[in-house]
N, C-alpha and C positions, 0 to 999 in steps of 0.2 A: 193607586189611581190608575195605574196601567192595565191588573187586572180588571180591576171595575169597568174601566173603556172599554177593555176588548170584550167581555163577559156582553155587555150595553150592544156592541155590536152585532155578536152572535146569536142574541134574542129577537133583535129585532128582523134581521132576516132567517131566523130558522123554521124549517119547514115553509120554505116559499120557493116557487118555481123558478123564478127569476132571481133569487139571491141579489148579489149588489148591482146588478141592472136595474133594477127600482130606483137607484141612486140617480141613474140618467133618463129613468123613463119620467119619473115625476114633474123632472123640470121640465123636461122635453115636450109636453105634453102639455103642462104650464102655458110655458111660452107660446105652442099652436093657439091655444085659446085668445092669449092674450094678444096675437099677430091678428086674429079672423077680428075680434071684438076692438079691439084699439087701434090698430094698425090700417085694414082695412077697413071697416064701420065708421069709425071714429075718426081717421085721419089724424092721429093723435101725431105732432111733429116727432121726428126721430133723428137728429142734429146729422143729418145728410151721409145716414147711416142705414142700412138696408134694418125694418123695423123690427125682425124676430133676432138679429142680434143683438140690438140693439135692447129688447127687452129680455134678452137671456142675458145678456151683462147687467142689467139689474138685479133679477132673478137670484144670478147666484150666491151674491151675499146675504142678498137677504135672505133668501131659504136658512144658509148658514147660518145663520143670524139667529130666525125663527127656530128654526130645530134646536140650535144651543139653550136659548130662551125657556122654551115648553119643556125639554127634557130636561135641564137643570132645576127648574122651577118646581114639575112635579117628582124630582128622584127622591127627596128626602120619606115622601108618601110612600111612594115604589119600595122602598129599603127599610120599612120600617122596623121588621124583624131583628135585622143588623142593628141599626141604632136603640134601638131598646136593649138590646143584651148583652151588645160588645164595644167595648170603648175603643176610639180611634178618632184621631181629629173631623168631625163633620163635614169640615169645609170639604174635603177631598171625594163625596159624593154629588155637592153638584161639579164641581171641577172633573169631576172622571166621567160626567155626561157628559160637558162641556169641550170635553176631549172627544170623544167618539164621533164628534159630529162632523169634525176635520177629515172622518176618510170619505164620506158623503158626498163633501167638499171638493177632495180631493179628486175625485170618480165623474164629477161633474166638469169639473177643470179639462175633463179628454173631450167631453162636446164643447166645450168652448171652442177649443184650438183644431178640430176640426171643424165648424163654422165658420172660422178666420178665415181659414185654408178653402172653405167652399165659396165662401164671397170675397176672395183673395183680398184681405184683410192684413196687410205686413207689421209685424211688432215693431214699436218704436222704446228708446229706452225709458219711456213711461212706467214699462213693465216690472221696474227696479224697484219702483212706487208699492205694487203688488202686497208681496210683503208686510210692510209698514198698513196697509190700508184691511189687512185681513188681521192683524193686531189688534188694531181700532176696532174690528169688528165685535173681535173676541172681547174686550175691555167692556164695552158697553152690555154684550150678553150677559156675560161675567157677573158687571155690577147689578144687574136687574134679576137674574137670576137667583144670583144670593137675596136679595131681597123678596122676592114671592117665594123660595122658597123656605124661608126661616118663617114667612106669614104662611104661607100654607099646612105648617105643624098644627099654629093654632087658631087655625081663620077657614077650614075646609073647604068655603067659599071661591078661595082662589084658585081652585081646581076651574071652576065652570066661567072664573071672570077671563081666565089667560088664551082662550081660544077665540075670546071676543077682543080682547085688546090686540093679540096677534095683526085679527084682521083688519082691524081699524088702523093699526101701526102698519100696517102695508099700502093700504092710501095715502097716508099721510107722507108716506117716503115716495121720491121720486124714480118709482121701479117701472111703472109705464107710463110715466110720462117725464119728458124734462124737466127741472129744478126752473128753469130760463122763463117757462109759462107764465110762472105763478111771479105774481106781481104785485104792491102797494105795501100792507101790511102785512100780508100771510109769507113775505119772504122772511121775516124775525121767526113765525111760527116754524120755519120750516129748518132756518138757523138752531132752532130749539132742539131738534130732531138728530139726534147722536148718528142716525143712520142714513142720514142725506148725504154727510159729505164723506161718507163710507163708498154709498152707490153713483154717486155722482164722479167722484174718483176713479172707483173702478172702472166706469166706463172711459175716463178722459184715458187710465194708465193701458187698458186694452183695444181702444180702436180706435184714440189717436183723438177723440173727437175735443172740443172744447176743453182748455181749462177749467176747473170748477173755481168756485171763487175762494182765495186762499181764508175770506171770513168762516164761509162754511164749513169748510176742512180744522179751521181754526176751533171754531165753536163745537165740530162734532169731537175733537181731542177733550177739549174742557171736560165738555160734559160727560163724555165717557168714563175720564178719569175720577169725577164728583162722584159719578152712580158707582164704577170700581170701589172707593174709598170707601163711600157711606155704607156700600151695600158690603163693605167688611166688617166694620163696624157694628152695625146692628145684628149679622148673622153672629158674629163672636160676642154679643150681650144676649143672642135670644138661645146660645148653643145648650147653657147648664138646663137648659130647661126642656130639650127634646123629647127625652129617653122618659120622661113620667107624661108629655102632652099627646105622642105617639103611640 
């Protein structure tokens, strides 16, 4: 799994000018858009937090999120050489994408904490939370991951469905805009969403801002851990069957 991560790494930035500065330019750059279009345009509230922080602590889970997602999802397609002719437990190619995506992560974590620093933004011990909330993240990638991508051996489809579901998963989570908005019945829909109270957290544990609601937090564990389980499950009944669908 370790070489496979780092191997996943060194592909995706080699030969590129900017090597792992793509890692901060992406979001960076992200976030601008979403400050000009939401922020300003939109007036979109930003819980009495200056709004390009405020949507780059959304940002960066769910990037992390996304990335683990898409590249776990499609790795079994990516590797299919490997899996057709040499035996080794499956599971540990999407988990060794799933892995690589934590230095991304990781790289992104230095524009955070200097944004703090620039909108003198002081840590509070929320940031203990951190951890435990980037967990959750992983869990949920995790479970989803094994599941598209044990369908993607035999369903090629899910190559062209994962980039639209991405995006559709990214409105649906509260990345630029607050959880607090949304009200009646779409607060259950949003309860449904393993990744609300991932982003919604991250922000309370990095700038202090509002509690999230310990339901949503609650509901995003459950469910992560259903999608983790099942999405074991089904990839360990659909494994004996890679190496002849690939």
């Amino acid at each position: 799994m370790y070489f496979l991560a780092w191997r996943d790494v060194k592909v995706r930035y080699k030969q590129t000018v900017l090597g792992l500065f793509w890692a901060l330019l992406k979001p960076f750059l992200t976030m601008l858009i979403f400050s000009v279009v939401f922020g300003h345009f939109a007036h979109i509230p930003s819980e009495g937090v200056p709004y390009p922080i405020f949507s780059y602590c959304g940002l960066l889970p769910w990037l992390f999120f996304s990335q683990a997602l898409t590249q776990s999802s499609l790795s079994l397609i990516a590797n299919v050489q490997i899996v057709s002719k040499v035996y080794f437990p499956r599971v540990a190619i999407p988990l060794s994408a799933i892995l690589s995506s934590f230095v991304d992560f990781a790289v992104g974590l230095i524009l955070l904490v200097a944004m703090m620093a620039y909108y003198h933004i002081h840590p509070t011990a929320g940031l203990l939370a951190v951890p435990l909330l980037v967990v959750l993240a992983t869990v949920a990638a995790t479970g989803v991951g094994l599941w598209l991508s044990a369908l993607s051996v035999r369903y090629r489809d899910v190559a062209h469905i994962i980039p639209f579901l991405v995006q559709l998963w990214m409105f649906a989570t509260p990345v630029v805009y607050p959880a607090q908005i949304i009200g009646g019945k779409a607060q259950l829909l949003v309860a449904l969403n393993p990744m609300a109270g991932v982003v919604e957290g991250f922000r309370w544990a990095t700038l202090g801002v509002a509690r999230p609601d310990p339901v949503l937090l609650f509901a995003s564990g459950l469910i992560s851990v259903a999608l983790l389980v099942s999405g074991l499950l089904y990839f360990s009944h659909a494994e004996p069957s890679f190496a002849d669908l690939a």
